[in-house]
C-alpha positions in Angstrom: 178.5 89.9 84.7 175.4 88.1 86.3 172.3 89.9 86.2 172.0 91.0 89.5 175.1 92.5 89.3 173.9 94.5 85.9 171.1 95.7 87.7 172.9 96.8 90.8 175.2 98.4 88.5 172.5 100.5 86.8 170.7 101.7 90.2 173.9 102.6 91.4 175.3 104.6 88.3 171.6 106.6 88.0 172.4 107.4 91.8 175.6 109.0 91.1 174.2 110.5 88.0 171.5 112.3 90.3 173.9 113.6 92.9 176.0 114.9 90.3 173.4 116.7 88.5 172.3 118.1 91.5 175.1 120.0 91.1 174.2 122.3 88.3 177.5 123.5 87.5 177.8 119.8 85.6 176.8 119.4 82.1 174.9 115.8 81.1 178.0 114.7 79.9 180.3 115.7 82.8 177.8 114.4 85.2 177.8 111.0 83.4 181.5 110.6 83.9 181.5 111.6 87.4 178.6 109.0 87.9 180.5 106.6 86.2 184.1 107.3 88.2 182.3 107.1 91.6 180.7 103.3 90.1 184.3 102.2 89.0 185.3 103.2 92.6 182.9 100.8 94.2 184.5 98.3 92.7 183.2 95.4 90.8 183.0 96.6 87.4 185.2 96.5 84.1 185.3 99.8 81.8 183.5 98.2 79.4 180.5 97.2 82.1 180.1 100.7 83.3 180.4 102.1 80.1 177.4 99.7 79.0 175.2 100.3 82.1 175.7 104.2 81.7 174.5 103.6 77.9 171.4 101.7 79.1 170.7 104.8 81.7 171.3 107.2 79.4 169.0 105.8 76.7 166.6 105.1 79.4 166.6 109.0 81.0 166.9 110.5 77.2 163.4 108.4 76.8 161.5 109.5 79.6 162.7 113.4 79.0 162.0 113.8 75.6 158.7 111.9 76.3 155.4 113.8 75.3 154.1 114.3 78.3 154.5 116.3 81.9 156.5 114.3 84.4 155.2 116.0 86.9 152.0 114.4 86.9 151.6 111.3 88.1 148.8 110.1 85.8 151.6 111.0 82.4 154.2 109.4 84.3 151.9 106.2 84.7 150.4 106.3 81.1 154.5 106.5 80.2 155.0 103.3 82.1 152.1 101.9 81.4 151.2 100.8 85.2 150.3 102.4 88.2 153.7 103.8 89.7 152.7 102.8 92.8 153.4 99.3 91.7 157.3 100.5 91.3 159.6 98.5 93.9 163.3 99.3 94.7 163.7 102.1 92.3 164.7 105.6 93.2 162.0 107.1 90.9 162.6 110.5 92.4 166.2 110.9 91.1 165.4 109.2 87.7 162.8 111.9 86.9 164.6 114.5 88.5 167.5 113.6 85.9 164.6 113.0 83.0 164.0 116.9 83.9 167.3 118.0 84.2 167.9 116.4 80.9 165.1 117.7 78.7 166.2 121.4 78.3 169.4 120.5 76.7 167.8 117.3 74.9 165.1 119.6 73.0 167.8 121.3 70.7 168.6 117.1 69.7 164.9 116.5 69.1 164.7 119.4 66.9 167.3 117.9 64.9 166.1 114.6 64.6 163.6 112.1 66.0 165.4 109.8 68.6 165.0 106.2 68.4 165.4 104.2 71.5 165.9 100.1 70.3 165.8 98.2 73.5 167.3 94.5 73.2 167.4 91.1 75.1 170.0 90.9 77.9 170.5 94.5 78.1 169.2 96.5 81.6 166.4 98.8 81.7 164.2 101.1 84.3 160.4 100.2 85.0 158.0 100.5 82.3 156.7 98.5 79.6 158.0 97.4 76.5 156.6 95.6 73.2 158.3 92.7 70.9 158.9 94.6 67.6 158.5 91.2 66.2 155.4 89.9 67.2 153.7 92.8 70.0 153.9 91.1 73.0 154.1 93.5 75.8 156.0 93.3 78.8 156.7 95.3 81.9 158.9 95.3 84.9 158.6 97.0 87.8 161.9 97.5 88.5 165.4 97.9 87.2 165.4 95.3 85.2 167.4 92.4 82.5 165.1 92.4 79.1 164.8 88.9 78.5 163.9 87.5 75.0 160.1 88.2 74.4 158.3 84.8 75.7 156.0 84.5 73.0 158.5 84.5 70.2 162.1 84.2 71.2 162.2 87.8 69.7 165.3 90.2 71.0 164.3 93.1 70.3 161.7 96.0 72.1 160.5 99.6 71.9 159.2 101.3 74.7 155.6 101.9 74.7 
């Protein structure tokens, strides 16, 4: 799967996942699945791809809600991203925090139980924000939706979120 395609596949999926959270009937879980039927129907896509893009979106929304600080305010969200969020292109930042929210009720009762952590690696897909070689600190951000390449000062593959 190119990387465009991973990406599109990604902004896509966290679409679906928004409408079908909008639905509050839906449960995390249930509203992945939907999200993830509605991708396969587009078209495109293997089982094992859209299972892999909904694990990248999921690790990427269980992030941002079980970050410290308010999403509501624009200055946490951009000390979270580490950039101005006006600096965000083709991303539906709306929905993604909307599901961030949505999410962090029913995500407290995990961080209670333990502390999650989120390993982010090389040719996997992401949402904007910035992210740090755990070999060697180099940080890098994207903008958008993005393919994590290998960290270009060290070759290093894998990243935390910062």
């Amino acid at each position: 799967m190119g990387e465009n395609k991973l990406i599109k596949a990604y902004d896509d999926l966290m679409g679906h996942l928004y409408e079908a959270l909008d639905d509050t009937l839906h449960t995390v879980a249930d509203a992945l699945e939907i999200a993830k039927e509605k991708t396969s129907a587009l078209g495109g896509h293997t089982q094992e791809e859209i299972n892999k893009i909904a694990d990248y979106v999921m690790r990427d929304v269980e992030h941002v809600a079980t970050a410290p600080s308010q999403q509501n305010d624009s200055n946490s969200l951009s000390e979270w991203l580490k950039f101005d969020i006006d600096l965000i292109e083709n991303f539906a930042l709306d929905a993604f925090m909307d599901i961030a929210d949505k999410t962090k009720v029913k995500l407290a009762a995990l961080e209670m139980e333990a502390k999650l952590y989120h390993l982010y690696k090389s040719g996997e897909v992401a949402g904007p924000g910035t992210f740090v070689c755990d070999a060697c600190g180099k940080q890098i951000a994207f903008k958008s939706t993005s393919v994590i390449p290998a960290c270009p000062e060290c070759k290093g593959g894998s990243f935390s979120r910062v």
